[in-house]
N, C-alpha and C positions, 0 to 999 in steps of 0.2 A: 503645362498649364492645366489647372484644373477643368473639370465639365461644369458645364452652365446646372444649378440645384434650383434657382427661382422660377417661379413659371414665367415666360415670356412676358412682354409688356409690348401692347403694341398700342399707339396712336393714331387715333383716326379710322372711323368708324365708315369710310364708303368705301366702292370697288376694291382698291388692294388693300385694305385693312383688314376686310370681311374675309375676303379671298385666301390671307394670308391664316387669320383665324381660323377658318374652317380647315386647310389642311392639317393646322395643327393641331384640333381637334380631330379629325383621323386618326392621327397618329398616338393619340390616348395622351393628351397634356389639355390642361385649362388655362391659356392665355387671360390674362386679366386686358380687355379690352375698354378706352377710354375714348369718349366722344363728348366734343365741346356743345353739340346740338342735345338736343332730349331724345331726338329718335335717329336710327340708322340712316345709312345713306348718304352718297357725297355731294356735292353742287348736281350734277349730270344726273343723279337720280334718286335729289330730293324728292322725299312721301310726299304726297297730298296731303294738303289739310283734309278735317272732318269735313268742310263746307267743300271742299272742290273733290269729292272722291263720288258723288253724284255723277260729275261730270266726266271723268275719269278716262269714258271713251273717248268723248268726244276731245278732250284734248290732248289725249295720248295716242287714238286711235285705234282702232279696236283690237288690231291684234297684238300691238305694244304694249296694250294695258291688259288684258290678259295675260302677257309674258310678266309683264309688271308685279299683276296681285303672286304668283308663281314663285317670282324669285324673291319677293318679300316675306312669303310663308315660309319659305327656306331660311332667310335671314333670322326671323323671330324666331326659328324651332336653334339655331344655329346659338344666337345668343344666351339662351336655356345652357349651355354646357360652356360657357367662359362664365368669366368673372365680368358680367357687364357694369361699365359705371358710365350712365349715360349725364349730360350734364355738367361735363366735368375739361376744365381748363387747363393744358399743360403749359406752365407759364416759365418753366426755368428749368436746366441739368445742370448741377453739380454732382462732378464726378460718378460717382454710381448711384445716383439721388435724382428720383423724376420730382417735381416739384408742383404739385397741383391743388385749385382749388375745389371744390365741390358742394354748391351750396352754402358759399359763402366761407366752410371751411378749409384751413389749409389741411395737406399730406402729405409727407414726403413716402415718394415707390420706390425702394432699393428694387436695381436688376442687372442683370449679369447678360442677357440678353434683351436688345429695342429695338423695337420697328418704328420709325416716323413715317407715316403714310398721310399727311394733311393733306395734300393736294395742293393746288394752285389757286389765285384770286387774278381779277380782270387786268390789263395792262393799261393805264392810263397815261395818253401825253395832254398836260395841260393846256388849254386855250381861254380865252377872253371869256368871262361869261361861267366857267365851269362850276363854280361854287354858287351857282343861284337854284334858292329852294328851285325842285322841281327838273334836279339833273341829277340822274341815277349812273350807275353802271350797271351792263347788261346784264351779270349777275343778280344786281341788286333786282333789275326788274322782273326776272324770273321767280328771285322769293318770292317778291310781293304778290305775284301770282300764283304761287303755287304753295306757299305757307301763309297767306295772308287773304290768299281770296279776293285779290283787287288790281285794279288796271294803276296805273303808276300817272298816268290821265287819261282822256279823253280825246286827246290829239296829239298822238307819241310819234317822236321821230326817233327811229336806231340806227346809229350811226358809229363809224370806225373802218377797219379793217380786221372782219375777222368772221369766220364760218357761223360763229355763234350770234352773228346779227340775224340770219334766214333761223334758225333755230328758234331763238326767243320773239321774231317777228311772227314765224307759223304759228306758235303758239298764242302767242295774242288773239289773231286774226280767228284761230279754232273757238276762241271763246267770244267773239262777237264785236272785237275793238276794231271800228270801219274807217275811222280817219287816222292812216297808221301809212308810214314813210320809212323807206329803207335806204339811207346813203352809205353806199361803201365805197371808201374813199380807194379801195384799189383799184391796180388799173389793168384793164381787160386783158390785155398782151403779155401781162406777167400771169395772168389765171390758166392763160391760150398753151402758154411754154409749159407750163407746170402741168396740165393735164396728164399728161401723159404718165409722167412719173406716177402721181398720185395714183390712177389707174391701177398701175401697174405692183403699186407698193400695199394696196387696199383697195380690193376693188369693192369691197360690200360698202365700204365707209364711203367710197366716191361715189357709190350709185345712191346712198341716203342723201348725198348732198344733192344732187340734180332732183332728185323726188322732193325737196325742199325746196327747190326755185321752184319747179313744174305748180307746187301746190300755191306759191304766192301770187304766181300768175294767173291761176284758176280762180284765187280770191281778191283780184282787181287791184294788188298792193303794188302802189308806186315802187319802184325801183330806181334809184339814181346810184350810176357806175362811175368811177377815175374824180369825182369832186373831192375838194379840198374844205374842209371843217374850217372856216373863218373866224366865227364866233357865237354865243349865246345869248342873245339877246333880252332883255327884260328889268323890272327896276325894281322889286318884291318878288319876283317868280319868273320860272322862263316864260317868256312871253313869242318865241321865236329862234331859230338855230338859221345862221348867217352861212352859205357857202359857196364855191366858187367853182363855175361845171369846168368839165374837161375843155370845153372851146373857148373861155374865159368869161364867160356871163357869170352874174353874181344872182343869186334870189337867197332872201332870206325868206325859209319854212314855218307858214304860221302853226306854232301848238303850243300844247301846256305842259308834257314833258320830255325831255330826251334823254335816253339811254345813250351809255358813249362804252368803248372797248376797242382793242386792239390787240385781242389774244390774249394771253395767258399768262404771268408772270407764276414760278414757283416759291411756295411759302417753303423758304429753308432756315429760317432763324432758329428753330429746334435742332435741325441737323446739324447747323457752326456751334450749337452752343455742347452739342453731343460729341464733336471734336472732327465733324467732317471736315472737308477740303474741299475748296471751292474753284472751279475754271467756267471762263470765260466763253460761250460758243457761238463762235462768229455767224453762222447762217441763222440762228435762233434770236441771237444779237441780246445772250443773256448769261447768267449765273448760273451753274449747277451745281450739286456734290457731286465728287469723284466716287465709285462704286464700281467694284467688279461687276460680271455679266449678269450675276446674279444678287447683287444689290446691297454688298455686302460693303459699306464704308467703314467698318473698323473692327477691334479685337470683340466687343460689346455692339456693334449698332450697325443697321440694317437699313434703308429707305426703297422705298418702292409708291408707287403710280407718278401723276405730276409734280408733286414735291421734290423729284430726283430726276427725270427727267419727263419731258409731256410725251405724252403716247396718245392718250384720250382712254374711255373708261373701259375698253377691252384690253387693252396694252397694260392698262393699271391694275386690272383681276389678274391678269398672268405673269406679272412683274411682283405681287404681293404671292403668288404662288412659290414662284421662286426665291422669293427671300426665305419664307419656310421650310421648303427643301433645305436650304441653304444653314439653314438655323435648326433643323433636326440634326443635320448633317454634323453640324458643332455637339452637339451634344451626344453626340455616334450613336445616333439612331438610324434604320434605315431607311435612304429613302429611295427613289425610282430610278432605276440604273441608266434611264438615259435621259437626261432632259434638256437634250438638242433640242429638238423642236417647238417645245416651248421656247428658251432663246432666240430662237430665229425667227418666231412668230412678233416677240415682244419687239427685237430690233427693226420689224420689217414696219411695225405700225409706227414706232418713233420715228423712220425713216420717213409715213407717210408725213407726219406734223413737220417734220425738216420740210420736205418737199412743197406743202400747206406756207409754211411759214414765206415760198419766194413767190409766192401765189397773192397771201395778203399780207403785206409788208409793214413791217412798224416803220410809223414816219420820222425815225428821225432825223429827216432835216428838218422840220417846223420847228426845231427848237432855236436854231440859229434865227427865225426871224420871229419869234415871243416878244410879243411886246413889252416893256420893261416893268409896266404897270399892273401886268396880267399875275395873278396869284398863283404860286406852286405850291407852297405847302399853305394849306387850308386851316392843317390844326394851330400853326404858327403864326397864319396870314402874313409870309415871307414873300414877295416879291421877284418876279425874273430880274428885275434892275437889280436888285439886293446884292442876287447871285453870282450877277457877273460883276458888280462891285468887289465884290467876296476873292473872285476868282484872279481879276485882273493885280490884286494888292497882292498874292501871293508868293513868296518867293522859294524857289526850288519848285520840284518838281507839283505840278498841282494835284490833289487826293479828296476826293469827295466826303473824307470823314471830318477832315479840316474845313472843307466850304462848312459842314454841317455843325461845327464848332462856332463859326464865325458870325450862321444866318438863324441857327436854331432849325434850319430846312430838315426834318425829318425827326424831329424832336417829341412831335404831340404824338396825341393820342394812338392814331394809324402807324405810329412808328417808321414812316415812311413807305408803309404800302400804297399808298397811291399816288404822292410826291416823287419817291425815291428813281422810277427811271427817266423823268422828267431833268431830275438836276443831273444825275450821269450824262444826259444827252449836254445839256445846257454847259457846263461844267467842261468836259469836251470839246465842244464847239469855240468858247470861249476863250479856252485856253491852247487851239488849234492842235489838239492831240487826239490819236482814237481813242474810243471811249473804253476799252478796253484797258488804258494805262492808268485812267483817273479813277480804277478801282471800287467798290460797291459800300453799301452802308453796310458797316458790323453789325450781326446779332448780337444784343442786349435783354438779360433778362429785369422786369419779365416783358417779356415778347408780344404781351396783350396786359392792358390797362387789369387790376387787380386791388379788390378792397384793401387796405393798409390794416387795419386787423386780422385779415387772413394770411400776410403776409409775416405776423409775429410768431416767431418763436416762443415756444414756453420755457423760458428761462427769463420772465420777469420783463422783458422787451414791451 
């Protein structure tokens, strides 16, 4: 087999994109690097708008945002020596053919060597209520604040299971949001067991997370532990989030918007469509691609940070390292004769997220008692009754691509990024098998909604 002659192609411009870029720039090559945002950086360490970099301390805290402006200056001097295309959508792989718009234009990238480095988007299980204007995910409501410069309302509730509730609730609270409620629907005794581990697996990362309760409780923010998310309340807007405590009282929470999450799902529809392989992981209770230790899923293609598996954004600088190594290495260049311990550093933080994950648990049982009224897919306005209509008519073995043939469930626009672990649960339960057998939504490209004139070939199309 010949050596790789193209410059590298890597996708995804936060932590292991960057990461991955910069060693390759060491090594005297110019990565042609693409990002679907206009400026660097991944969810975890989206830039400040103009309007919020004033405030910069105060919501980042003064020594994080000095480490902040630091490792940004690095990024910008970094991106001077690639081939930077910021702005720019990878929507499809054919064969040796990256597929993207930019600008409204299409391009197709021949390369011989890829990195997928997207990252992950929030985990959502559907409930009553969730498609009314004024319900975010916890994501969503950190842009809002942090590239848009605005509270998502004035009386926010965040709610889920997942670390990233304390995270984007500090951050609110740093900037002045005072009627602000925090339910996490885990429950104490699975945080109690899992201490330890997590400790022990990360201990810098588990002492950030108690300096993020310490700081909510200094700032007077309700906290509600082990409740159950009921529903959304409201008839034009959320007007209220319905739940039910751990001793079984009911209160529904007056606000005007809620944030919902449940961890992490990874975006890999680039990676199936690049010709990865996909397994099942029980304690994550998700999808991944298959990838050596060093992140290597095929003869051409490479993935690293959350998109391959979740680490969080230190796991994913030294998981994008590695693929680099990994990817000079293919080209018989040299690289660092031993990179043990990076391996063992990246395994030990994945190990903390495993451990995290029996900590704050995805609910999937709530999907066996969805009301049959309640909406899963939003883009489609497909119905849980729908689903299990779908499900129960089925004959042989039941497969989630065929419910999604049947209900249109995962068809619009999101492609089934926020439906889709909703009906694998439903789907499952439904059809009384784990959710592991009823299989996952295929990637399709493209993979993100795309002009129809940008999609044309010039040959007349």
């Amino acid at each position: 087999m010949s050596l790789p002659q193209l410059p590298p192609v890597i996708v995804g411009a936060g932590p292991a994109g960057l990461a991955c870029a910069a060693t390759l720039v060491e090594a005297g090559l110019r990565p042609i690097l693409l990002e679907e945002a206009r400026r660097p950086g991944g969810q975890g360490t989206r830039r400040l708008s103009p309007a919020m970099m004033p405030f910069a301390e105060q919501f980042l805290g003064r020594a994080y945002a000095n480490k902040t402006a630091t490792r940004e200056a690095l990024e910008d001097r970094l991106l001077t020596r690639c081939d930077w295309r910021p702005g720019t959508l990878a929507w499809g792989i054919f064969e040796d053919c990256l597929e993207v718009v930019q600008d409204g234009r299409h391009d197709s990238i021949r390369f011989d060597q890829l990195l997928v480095a997207v990252g992950a988007t929030d985990r959502l299980m559907a409930l009553p209520g969730w498609t009314l204007p004024g319900v975010f995910t916890l994501g969503g409501a950190q842009v809002a604040l942090k590239q848009h410069s605005a509270f998502i309302g004035q009386r926010v509730v965040m709610a889920g299971s997942s670390p990233l509730l304390y995270l984007a609730a500090v951050q609110y609270a740093r900037m002045g949001l005072a009627d602000l409620t925090v339910v996490d629907t885990s429950k104490p005794a699975d945080k109690r067991r899992a201490a330890i581990g997590m400790a022990l697996s990360a201990p810098t990362t588990f002492a950030e997370g108690l300096l993020l309760l310490a700081e909510l409780r200094r700032k007077g923010v309700r906290r509600i532990e082990g409740a159950e998310l009921l529903r959304v309340n409201g008839t034009n807007r959320v007007e209220a989030i319905e739940i039910r405590h751990a001793d079984g009282r009911v209160e529904a929470l007056s606000c005007d918007a809620v944030a919902l999450g449940h961890g992490l799902r990874p975006e890999t529809q680039l990676a199936e469509l690049a010709g990865a392989k996909l397994k099942f992981d029980p304690i994550l209770r998700n999808w991944f691609p298959e990838t050596d230790e060093d992140g290597r899923a095929g003869d051409r293609l490479w993935l690293a940070g959350d998109s391959a598996m979740t680490g969080g954004r230190i796991a994913a600088a030294e998981s994008g390292r590695l693929a680099a190594y990994s990817m000079l290495s293919a080209r018989g260049m040299t690289v660092p004769a031993d990179v043990t311990k990076l391996r063992r550093s990246v395994a030990k933080l994945r190990l903390f997220q495993q451990r995290m994950a029996s900590a704050f648990r995805w609910p999937s049982h709530l999907a066996a008692d969805l009301p049959d009224e309640t909406i899963v897919c939003r883009c489609e306005r497909v119905h849980a009754g729908a689903i299990r209509e779908a499900v129960r008519k089925q004959a042989g073995p039941v497969e989630v691509n065929r419910v999604k043939a049947v209900t249109r469930c995962g068809m619009g626009r999101c492609q089934g990024r926020f439906c889709g672990q909703t009906l694998q649960e439903l789907t499952a339960v439904t059809s009384g098998v784990p959710v592991e057998t009823v299989g996952r939504l295929r990637a399709q490209a493209p993979v993100r909604p795309i002009p129809i004139e940008a999609a044309m070939k010039e040959d007349g199309l």
